[in-house]
C-alpha positions in Angstrom: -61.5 16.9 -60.2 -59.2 15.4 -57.2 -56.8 12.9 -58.2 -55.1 10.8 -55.9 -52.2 9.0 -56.5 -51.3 6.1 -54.0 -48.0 4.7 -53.9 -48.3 1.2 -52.7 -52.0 1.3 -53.1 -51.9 -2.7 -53.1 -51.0 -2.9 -49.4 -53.3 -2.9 -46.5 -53.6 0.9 -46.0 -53.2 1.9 -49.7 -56.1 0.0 -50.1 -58.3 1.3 -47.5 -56.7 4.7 -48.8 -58.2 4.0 -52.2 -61.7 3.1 -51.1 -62.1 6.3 -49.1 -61.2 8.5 -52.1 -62.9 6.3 -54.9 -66.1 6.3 -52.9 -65.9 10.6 -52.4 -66.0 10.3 -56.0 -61.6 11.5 -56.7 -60.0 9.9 -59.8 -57.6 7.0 -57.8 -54.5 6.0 -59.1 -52.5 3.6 -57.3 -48.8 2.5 -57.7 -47.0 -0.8 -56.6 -44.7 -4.0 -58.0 -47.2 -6.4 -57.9 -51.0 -6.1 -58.8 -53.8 -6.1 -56.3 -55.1 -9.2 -54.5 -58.6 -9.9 -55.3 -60.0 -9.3 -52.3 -57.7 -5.4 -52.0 -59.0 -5.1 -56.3 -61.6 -1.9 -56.6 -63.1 -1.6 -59.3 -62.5 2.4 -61.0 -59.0 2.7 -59.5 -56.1 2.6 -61.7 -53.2 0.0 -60.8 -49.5 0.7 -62.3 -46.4 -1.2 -61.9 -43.8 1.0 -61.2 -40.4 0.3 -59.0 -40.1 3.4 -57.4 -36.7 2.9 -56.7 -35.4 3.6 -60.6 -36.1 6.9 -61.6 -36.4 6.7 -65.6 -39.4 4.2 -64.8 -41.4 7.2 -62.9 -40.6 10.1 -65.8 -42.2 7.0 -68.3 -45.3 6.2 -66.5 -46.2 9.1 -64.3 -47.9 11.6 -67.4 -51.3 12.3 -65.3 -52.0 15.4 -63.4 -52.3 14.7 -59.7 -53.5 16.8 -56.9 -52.8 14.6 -53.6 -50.0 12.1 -53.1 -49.9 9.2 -50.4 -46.8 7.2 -50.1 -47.1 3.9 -48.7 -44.1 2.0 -50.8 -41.8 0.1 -49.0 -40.8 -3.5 -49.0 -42.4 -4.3 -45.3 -41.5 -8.4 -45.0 -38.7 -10.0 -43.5 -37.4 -6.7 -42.2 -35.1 -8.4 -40.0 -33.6 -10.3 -42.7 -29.6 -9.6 -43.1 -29.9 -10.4 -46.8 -32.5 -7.7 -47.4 -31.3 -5.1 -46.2 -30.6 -3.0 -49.3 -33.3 -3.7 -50.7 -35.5 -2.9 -47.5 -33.3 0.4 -47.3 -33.7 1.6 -51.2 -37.4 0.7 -51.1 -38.1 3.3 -48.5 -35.7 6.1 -49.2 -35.2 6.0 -52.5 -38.6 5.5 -53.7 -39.8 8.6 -51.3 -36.7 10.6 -52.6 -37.6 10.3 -56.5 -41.3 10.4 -55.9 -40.7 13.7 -54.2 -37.9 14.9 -56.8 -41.1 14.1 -59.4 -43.5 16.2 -57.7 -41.2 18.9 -56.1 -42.1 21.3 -59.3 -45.5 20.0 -59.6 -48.7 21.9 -58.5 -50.0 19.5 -55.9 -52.0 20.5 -53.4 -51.0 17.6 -50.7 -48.3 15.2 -50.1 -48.4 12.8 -47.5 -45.2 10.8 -46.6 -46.3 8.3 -44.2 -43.3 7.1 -41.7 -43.7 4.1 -38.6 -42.7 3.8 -35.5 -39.8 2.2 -36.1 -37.8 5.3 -36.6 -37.8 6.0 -32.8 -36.2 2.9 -32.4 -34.7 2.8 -28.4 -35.9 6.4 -27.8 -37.8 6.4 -24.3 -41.8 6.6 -24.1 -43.5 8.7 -24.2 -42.5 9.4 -27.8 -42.9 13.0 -28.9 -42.1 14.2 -32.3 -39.2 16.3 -31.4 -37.5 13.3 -29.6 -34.4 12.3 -31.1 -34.8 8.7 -33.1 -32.4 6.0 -32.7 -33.2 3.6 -34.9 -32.7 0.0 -34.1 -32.8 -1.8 -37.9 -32.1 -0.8 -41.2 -36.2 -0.4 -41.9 -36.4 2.5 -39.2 -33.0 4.0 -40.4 -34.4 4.0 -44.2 -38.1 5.2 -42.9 -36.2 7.8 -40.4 -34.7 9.5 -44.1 -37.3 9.5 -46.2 -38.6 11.5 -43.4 -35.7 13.9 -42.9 -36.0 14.0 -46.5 -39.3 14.9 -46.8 -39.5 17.7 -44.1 -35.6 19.2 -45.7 -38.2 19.4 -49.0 -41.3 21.6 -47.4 -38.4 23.7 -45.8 -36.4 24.4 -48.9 -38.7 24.2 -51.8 -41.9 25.2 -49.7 -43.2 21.4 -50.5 -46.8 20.8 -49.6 -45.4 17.6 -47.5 -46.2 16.2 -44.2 -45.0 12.9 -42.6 -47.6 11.0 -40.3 -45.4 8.9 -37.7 -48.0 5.8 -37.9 -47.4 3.3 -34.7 -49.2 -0.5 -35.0 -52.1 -0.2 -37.5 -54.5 -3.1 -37.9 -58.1 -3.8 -39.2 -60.1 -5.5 -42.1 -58.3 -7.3 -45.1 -54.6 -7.0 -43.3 -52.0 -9.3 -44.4 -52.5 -12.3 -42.0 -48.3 -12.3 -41.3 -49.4 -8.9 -38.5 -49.5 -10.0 -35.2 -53.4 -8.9 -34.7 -54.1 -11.2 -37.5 -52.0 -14.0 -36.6 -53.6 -14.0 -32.9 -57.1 -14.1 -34.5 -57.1 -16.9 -36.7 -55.4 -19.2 -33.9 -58.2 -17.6 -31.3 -61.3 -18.1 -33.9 -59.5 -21.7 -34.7 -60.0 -22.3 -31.0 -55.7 -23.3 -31.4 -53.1 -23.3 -28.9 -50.2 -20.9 -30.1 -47.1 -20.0 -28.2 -46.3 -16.5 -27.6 -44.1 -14.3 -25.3 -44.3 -13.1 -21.5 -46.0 -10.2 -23.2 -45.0 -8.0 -21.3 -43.7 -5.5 -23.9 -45.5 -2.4 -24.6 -47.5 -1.2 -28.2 -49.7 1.3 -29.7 -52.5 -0.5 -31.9 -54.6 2.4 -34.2 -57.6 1.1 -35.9 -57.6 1.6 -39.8 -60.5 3.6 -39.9 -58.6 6.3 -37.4 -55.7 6.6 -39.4 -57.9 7.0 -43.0 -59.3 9.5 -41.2 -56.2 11.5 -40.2 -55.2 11.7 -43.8 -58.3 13.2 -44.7 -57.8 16.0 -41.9 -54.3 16.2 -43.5 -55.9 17.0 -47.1 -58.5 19.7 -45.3 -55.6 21.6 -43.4 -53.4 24.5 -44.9 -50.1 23.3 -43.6 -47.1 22.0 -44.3 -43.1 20.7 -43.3 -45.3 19.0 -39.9 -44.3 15.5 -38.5 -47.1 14.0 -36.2 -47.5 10.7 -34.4 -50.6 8.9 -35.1 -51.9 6.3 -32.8 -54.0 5.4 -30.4 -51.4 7.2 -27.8 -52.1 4.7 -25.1 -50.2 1.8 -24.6 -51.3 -1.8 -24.1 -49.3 -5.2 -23.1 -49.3 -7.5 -25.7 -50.4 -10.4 -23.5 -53.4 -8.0 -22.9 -53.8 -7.7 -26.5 -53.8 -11.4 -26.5 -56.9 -11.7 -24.0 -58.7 -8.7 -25.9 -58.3 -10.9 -29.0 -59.2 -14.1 -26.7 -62.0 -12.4 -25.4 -63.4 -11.2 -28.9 -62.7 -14.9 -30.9 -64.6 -16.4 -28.2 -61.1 -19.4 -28.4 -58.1 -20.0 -27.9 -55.2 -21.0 -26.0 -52.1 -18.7 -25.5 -48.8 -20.1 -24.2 -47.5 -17.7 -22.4 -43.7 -17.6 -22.0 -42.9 -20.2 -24.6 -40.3 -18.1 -26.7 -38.8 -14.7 -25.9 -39.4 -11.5 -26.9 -37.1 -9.9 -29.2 -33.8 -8.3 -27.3 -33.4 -5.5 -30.0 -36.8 -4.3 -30.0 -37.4 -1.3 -27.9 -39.9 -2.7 -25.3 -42.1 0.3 -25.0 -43.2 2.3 -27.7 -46.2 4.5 -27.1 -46.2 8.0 -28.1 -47.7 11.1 -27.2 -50.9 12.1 -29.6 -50.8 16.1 -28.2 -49.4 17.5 -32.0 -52.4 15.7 -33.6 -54.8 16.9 -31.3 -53.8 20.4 -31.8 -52.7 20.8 -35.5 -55.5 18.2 -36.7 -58.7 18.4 -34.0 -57.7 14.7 -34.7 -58.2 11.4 -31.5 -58.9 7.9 -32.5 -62.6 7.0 -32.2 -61.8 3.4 -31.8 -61.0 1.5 -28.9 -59.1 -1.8 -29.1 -61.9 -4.0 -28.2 -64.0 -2.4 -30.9 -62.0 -2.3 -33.5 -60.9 -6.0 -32.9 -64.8 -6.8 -33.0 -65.1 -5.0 -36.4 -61.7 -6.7 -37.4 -63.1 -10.2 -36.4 -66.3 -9.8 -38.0 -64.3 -9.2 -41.9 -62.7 -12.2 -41.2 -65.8 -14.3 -40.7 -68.0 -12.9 -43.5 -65.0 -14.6 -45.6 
C-alpha cells in the first residue's frame, strides 16, 4: 500500500494534501509541532509531533515505511519579523535538509519539496525557473536552499526529488491571516477595510490546482525538476479586491489608505511553460471561481 508522509500536514495545503490521499485510500501520516485544528482533523490520518529541525527527534519517531514524501514545514507567520529570523531560516532549511538526509537511502518512490515564490525575490517577471533568484527576506533565502538542496540531492544521490515553485495559493479552510481570506470576511461583513493603491502585481492558484499538480508529480517518472506552479497570469491586487467585492456581494475598500510594501518585488508572475510540458499540467480554476467555491466554505461555517 501507498503511504504518504506529510510534513506539515496541519497547515492549509498539508491538509488538503491529506484528504486527497486518505480518500484514494493511501495510509496518511502527517508531521507538524502542533496538532491539527478541528476543522483541518481527518479522521484515519496519523498526526506526529516532530521538530524537524533536530535530527535525533526524526531517527526516534520516523520507524514506518513510506513511499511518497510532501514537505510543507516551515514556520510561515510573521516572516518579516527581525526577531524570527533564525527560526524562520532553520525551519525551512534545516527541516528539508534532515528530512532528506532520512530518506536519501530510503526506497521512496517520490519526494516532493514544495518551495514559494518568494525565492525569486526582485527577479523580473515573467519568472522562469532558470531565472536567477534574488531573494528579498530571510524566508525566500531559507526556501531558495532547501531548494538548492534538494535538486544538489537528485543530482548526486539520484534522489527521487522535485521542488514545485508554488506562487499565492488560497481556497477552503485557509488561515484567515492570507490576504484572500482577510478580504473576504470584511467583504461578507459588508466592512470598510483600508488597503493599498493595489497596484502591485500577484499569481493567485486555487488549492484544488496545486493538489492536483502533486498528483501529476507522483504519476511521472522524473526527477532533479524545479517547476513554477500557478495560475501564470497576473492580476492587480485592487482587481482582486473587486473580484472578492464582486463575489461577497459587500464591502467597502479604501483604496490608498496605507502603502504597499517597498521591499516587496511588485510584480511576480511566472511563466507556467515547464508545467505544461513536463506535467500536461494548467490550472482549471479561474479566480472568480475559485473565490466563489472559497466563499461558499466560509458560509457553510
Amino acid at each position: 500500500m501507498n503511504h504518504i508522509l506529510i510534513a506539515g500536514g496541519t497547515g492549509f495545503i498539508g491538509h488538503h494534501v491529506a484528504y486527497k490521499y486518505k480518500k484514494k485510500g493511501w495510509k496518511v501520516t502527517s508531521i507538524s509541532l502542533t496538532k491539527p485544528q478541528k476543522k483541518r482533523y481527518i479522521q484515519g490520518v496519523k498526526y506526529l509531533l516532530i521538530d524537524l529541525t533536530k535530527k535525533n527527534k526524526i531517527l526516534k519517531t520516523l520507524n514506518k515505511k513510506f513511499t511518497h514524501v510532501v514537505n510543507l514545514s516551515g514556520y510561515t507567520s510573521n516572516l518579516y519579523s527581525t526577531k524570527l529570523k533564525k527560526k524562520i531560516h532553520d525551519s525551512h532549511y534545516y527541516s528539508t535538509k534532515n528530512l532528506i538526509d532520512f530518506f536519501i537511502n530510503k526506497k521512496i518512490k517520490n519526494f516532493i519539496q514544495i518551495g514559494s515564490s518568494a525565492e525569486y525575490g526582485d527577479a523580473k517577471s515573467p519568472l522562469k525557473e532558470e531565472k536567477k533568484c534574488r531573494p528579498l527576506n530571510v524566508y525566500g533565502r531559507a526556501k531558495h536552499k532547501a531548494s538548492m538542496y534538494a535538486l544538489a540531492s537528485a543530482k548526486k544521490h539520484k534522489f527521487p526529488v522535485n521542488v514545485l515553485r508554488l506562487f499565492q495559493v488560497y481556497g477552503p479552510g485557509q488561515g484567515e491571516n492570507r490576504a484572500v481570506m482577510q478580504i473576504l470576511k470584511f467583504c461578507l461583513n459588508k466592512e470598510k477595510f483600508p488597503a493599498s493603491n493595489g497596484k502591485q502585481v500577484r499569481d493567485f492558484c486555487f488549492i484544488d490546482d496545486v493538489i492536483r499538480a502533486i498528483d501529476l508529480i507522483f504519476k511521472k517518472n522524473i526527477s532533479g525538476e524545479l517547476i513554477n506552479i500557478a495560475n501564470g497570469k497576473g492580476v492587480t491586487m485592487k482587481k482582486l479586491i473587486l473580484t472578492i467585492k464582486k463575489v461577497a456581494k459587500g464591502g467597502e475598500p479604501q483604496f490608498g489608505l496605507f502603502k504597499s510594501r517597498n521591499h516587496e518585488n511588485p510584480n511576480l508572475v511566472p511563466s507556467i511553460d515547464l508545467a505544461k510540458k513536463l506535467l500536461k499540467w494548467k490550472p482549471k480554476t479561474t479566480l472568480e471561481e475559485g473565490l466563489k467555491i472559497t466563499r461558499k466554505s466560509i458560509n457553510a461555517k
